[in-house]
C-alpha positions as CSV (number, residue, x, y, z in Angstrom):
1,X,41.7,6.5,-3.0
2,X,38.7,4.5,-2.5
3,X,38.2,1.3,-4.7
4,X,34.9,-0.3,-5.5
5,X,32.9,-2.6,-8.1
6,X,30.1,-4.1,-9.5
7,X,29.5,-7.8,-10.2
8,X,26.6,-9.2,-12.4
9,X,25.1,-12.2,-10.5
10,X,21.6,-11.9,-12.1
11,X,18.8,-12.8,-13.3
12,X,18.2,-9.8,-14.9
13,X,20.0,-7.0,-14.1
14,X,21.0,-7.8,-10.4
15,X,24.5,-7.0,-9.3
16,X,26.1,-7.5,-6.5
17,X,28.5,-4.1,-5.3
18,X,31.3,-3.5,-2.6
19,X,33.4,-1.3,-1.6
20,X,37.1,-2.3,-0.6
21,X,37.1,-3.1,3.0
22,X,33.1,-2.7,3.0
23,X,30.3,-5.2,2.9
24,X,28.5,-6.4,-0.2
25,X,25.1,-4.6,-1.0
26,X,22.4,-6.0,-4.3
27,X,21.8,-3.4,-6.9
28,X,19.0,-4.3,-9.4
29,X,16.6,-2.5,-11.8
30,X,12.4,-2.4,-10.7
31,X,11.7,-2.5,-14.5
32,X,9.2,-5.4,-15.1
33,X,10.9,-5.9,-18.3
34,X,13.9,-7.8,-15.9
35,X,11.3,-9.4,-13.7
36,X,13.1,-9.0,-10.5
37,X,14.2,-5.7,-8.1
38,X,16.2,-7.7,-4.7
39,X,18.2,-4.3,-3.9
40,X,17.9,-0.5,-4.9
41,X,18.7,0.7,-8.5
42,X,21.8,2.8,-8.8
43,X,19.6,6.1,-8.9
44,X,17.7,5.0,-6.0
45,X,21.2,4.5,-4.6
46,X,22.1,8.1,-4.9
47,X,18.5,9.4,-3.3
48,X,20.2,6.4,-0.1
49,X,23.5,8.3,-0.2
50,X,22.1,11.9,-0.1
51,X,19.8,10.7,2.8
52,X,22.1,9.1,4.8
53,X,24.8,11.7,4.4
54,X,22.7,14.3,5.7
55,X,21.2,12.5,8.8
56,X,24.8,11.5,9.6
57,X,25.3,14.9,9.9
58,X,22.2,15.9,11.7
59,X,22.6,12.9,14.4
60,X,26.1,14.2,14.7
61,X,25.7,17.9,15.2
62,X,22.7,17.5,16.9
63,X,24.4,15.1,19.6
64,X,27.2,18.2,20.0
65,X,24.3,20.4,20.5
66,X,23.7,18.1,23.4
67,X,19.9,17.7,21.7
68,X,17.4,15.2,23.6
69,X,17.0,13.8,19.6
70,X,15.9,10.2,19.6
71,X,15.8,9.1,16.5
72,X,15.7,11.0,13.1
73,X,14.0,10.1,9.4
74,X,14.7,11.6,6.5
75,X,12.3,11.5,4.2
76,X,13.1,12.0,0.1
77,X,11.0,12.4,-3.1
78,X,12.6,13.4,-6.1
79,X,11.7,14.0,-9.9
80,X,14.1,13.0,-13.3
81,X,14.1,14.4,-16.5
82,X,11.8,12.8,-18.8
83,X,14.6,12.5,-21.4
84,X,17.5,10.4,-21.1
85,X,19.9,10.2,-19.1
86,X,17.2,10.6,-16.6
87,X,19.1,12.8,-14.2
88,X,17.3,13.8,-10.6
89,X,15.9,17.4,-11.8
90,X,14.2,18.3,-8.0
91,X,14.9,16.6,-4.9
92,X,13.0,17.3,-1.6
93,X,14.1,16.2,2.3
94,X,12.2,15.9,4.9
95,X,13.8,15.7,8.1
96,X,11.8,14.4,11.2
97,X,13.0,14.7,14.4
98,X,11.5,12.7,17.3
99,X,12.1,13.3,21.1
100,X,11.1,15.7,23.9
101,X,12.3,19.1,24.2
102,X,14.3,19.5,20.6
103,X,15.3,23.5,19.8
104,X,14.2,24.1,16.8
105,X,16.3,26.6,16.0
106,X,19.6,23.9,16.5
107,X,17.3,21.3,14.4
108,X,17.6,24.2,12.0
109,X,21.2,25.2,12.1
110,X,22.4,21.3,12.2
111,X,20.4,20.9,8.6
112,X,21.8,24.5,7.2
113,X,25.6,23.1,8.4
114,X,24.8,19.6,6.7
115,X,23.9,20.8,3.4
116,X,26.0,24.0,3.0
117,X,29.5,22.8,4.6
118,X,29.5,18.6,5.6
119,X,27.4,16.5,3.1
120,X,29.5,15.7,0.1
121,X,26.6,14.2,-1.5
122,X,24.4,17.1,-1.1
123,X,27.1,19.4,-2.4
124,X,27.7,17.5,-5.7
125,X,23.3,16.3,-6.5
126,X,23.1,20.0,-6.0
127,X,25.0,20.8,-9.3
128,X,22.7,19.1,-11.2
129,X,19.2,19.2,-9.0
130,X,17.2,21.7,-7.3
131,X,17.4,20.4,-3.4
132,X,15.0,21.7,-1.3
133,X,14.3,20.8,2.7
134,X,11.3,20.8,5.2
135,X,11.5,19.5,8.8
136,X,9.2,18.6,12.0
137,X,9.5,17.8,15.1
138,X,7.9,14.9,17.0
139,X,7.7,15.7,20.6
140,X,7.5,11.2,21.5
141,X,10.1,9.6,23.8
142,X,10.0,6.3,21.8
143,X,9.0,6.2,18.7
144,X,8.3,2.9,16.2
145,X,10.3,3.8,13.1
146,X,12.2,1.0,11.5
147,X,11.4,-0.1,7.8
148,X,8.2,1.4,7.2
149,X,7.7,4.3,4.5
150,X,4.4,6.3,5.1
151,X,3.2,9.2,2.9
């Protein structure tokens, strides 16, 4: 059993979450009607979880595969319903690989055995979302990733 909560610190709608045993992570709204957004919203949240499932996964397979990976983004936009509740309707990954000498076809076969068989998140958003996935690879020994999102 895993135990978690939420804990309204404001202003606005800023909460502060954890997981037993875990560390503490903001959640807040970006609507301009609360005037603040310090930490992803809980739908963001889920877009995180189904990222970072997945390029567990990846990392992890592809490390079996004794890959020359070096680093690894994945890239997600996604679409909600225009009605309320607002579900995630389409969701697309893009996986991008980076280092020298990557199979493609194990780059391939580590993101089919993520999303059919490892990543629970994937399995359950696909019940209510069309998922669909792209990939590239980036033949650089070293690249300059951290905290940027390009188009």
């Amino acid at each position: 059993m895993t135990n978690a909560q939420v804990t309204w610190i404001g202003p606005g709608m800023r909460l502060v979450g954890d997981v037993e045993g875990g560390p503490a992570i903001i959640l807040d709204s970006p609507s301009p009607e609360y005037g603040t957004h310090s930490g992803p919203s809980p739908m963001e949240l889920l877009l995180l979880g189904l990222a970072g499932c997945t390029a567990m996964d990846v990392i992890s397979i592809m490390a079996k595969k004794r890959q020359p990976m070096t680093n690894l983004q994945v890239k997600v936009q996604a679409e909600r319903a225009a009605t309320h509740p607002k579900i995630w309707t389409k969701i697309h990954l893009e996986y991008i690989a980076y280092g020298q000498g990557i199979s493609e076809a194990a780059l391939v076969r580590a993101i089919e055995l993520s999303e059919s068989t490892y990543c629970s998140v994937h399995a359950m958003l696909s019940k209510a979302a069309e998922i669909t996935t792209s990939y590239r690879i980036v033949e650089t020994p070293n690249p300059s990733l951290p905290g940027t999102i390009t188009a």
